[in-house]
N, C-alpha and C positions, 0 to 999 in steps of 0.2 A: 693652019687653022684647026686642023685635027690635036693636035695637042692642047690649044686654047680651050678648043670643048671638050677635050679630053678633062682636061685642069677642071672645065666650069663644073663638068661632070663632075667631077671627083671632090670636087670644094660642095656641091651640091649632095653628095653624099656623105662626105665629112660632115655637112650641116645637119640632114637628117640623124645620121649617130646620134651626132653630141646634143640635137632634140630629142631624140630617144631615149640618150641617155641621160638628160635631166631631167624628163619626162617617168622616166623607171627611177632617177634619183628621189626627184621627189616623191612619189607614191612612194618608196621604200620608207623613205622620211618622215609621211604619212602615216604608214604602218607603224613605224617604229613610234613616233608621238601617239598615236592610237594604242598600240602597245603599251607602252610607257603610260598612259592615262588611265587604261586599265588597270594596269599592275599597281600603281598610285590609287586606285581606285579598291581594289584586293587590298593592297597593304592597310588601307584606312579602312577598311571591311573586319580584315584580319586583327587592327588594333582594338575596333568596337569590339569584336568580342573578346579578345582577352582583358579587356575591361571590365566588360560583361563577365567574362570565367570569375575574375579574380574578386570582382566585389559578391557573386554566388559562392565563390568559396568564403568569403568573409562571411557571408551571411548563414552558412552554413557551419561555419565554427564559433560564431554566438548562439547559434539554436544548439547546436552540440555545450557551451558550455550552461548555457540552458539547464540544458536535458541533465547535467553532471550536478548543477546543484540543487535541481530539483531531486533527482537521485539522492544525493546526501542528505537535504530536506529529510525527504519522505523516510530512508534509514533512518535516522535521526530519532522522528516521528516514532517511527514502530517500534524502536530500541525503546522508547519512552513509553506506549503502549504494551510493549512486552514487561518493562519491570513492574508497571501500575498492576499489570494483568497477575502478577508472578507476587505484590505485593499483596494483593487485594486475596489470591491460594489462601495467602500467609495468613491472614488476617479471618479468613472464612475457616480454616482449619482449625489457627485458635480457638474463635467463636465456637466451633464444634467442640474444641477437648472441653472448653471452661463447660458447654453446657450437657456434656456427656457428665461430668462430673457432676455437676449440680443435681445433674436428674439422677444418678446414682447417691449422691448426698440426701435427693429427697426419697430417693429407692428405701434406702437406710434405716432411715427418721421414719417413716409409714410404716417399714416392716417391724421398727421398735415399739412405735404408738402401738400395731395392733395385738405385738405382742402384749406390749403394758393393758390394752386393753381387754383379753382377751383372760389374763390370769386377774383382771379386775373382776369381769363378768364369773368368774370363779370362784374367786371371794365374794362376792355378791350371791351366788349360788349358792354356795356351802354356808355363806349368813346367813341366806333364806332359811335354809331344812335347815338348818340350829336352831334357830327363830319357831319355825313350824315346830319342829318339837317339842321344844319350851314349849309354844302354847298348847298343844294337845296337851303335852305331860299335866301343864296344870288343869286343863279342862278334866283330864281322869282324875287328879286328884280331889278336884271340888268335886267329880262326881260321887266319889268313892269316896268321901265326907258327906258326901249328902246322903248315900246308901248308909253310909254307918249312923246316922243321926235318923234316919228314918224307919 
């Protein structure tokens, strides 16, 4: 009989084991699907954001090219401001010589008139006192007729 309960004994702790060990099977099992559902759970975390990365890099290299042809733009722009600016020197420069000339052309023409003018008023002068003369001379003479006749 002592072997019988020996056996029962022993079959009775065979049974506990192999409940314990299904018991610790499953909860590993557990873990490991819990695991597993996490990491499933990380991996789809982990894909949202390279999603997320790569459509912000996309979004980031059309503001970049953006940013490039608006750069070009605006050089473009200022290249075209700069010759306007560089043409308009040109054009203001000119406008100076043509009217530095002019005013030296009318410098010219003034200084001749007043020359002309000025040996006119001399021969007007010197016509006068001829003229004055003349008429004194004849005023002595009619005087000096009149003293001789009187």
């Amino acid at each position: 009989m002592i072997i019988f309960e020996e056996k029962g004994v022993m079959n009775r702790i065979k049974r506990i084991k192999t409940r314990r060990a299904k018991k610790k099977k499953k909860k590993n099992m557990e873990i490991d699907i819990k695991s597993h559902a996490q990491m499933d759970s990380k991996t789809e975390e982990q894909m949202k954001m390279k999603e997320q990365i790569n459509w912000k890099e996309k979004q980031i290299l059309e503001k970049d090219n953006e940013i490039k042809k608006k750069r070009w733009h605006n050089d473009q722009e200022l290249l075209k401001i700069r010759a306007d600016v560089e043409g308009m020197k040109n054009d203001l420069s000119d406008k100076e010589k043509q009217l530095l000339s002019r005013y030296d052309q009318l410098a010219k023409m003034l200084q001749e008139e007043n020359e002309k003018l000025s040996q006119y008023c001399e021969q007007l002068s010197h016509d006068y006192k001829h003229l004055l003369r003349q008429s004194n001379n004849k005023e002595e003479q009619k005087e000096q007729r009149g003293q001789i006749k009187g």
